[in-house]
C-alpha positions in Angstrom: 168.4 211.4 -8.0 168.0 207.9 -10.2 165.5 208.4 -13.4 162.5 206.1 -13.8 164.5 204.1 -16.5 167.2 203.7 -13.9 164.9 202.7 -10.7 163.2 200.5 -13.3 166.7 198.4 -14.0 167.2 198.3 -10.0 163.9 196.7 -9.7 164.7 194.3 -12.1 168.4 193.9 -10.2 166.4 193.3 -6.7 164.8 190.4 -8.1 168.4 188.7 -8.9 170.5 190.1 -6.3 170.7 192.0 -3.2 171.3 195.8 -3.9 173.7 197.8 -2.1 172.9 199.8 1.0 173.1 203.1 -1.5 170.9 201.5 -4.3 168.2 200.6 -2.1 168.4 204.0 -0.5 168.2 205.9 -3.4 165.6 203.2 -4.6 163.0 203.8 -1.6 163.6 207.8 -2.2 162.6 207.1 -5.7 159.5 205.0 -5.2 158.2 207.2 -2.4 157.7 210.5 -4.5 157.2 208.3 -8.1 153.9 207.1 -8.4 154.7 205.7 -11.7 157.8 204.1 -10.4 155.7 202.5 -7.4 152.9 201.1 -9.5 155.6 199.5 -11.4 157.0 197.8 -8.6 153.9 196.4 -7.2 153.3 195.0 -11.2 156.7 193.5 -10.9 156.1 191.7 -7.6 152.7 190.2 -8.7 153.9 188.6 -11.6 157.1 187.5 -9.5 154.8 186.1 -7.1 152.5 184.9 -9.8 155.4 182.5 -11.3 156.4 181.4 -8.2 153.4 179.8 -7.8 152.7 178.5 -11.1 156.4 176.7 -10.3 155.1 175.3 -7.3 154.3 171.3 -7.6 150.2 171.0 -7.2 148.7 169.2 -4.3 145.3 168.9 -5.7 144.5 169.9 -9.5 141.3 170.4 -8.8 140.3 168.2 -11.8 142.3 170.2 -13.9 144.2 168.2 -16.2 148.0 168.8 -16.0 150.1 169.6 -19.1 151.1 167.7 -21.4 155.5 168.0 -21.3 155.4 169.4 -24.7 152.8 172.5 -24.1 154.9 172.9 -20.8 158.1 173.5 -23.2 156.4 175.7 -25.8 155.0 177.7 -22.6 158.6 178.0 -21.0 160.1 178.2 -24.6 157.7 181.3 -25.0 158.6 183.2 -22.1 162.6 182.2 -22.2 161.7 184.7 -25.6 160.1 187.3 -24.4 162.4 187.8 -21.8 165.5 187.8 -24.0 163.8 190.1 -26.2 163.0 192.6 -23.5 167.3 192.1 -22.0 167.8 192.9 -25.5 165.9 195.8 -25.8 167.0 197.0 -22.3 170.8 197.0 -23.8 169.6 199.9 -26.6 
């Protein structure tokens, strides 16, 4: 049976590419008697759905003022970070 640290990497992996017919076996086993495992995956796919929208072009602001291009590269600077820190910190 996979760990939590392993079904955690595969979650990550299912994001990027499709997972072999064994991984996503031994995936669903996983996340059906791993609570922890499950509430991690449905974290996962909110924010994965959460940045998909935020990349989606806005019909109607709302009256919202758009960003300026700068902020919008210090924003996507800022997560480019974090998620190279966290690959990093993956490799250990």
């Amino acid at each position: 049976m996979l760990s939590c640290k392993e079904i955690g990497e595969l979650l990550s992996q299912a994001m990027d590419r499709k997972l072999s017919f064994r991984e996503r076996l031994g995936l669903k086993f996983h996340l059906f008697i791993c609570k922890t495992c499950s509430c991690y995956d449905r974290q996962l796919q909110f924010i994965a759905r959460s940045a998909r929208r935020l990349m989606q072009p806005k019909k109607d602001n709302q009256g919202i003022p758009p960003l300026s291009n700068e902020a919008e590269a210090r924003i996507n600077n800022a997560i480019k970070q974090r998620l190279d820190k966290e690959e990093t910190n993956k490799e250990r």
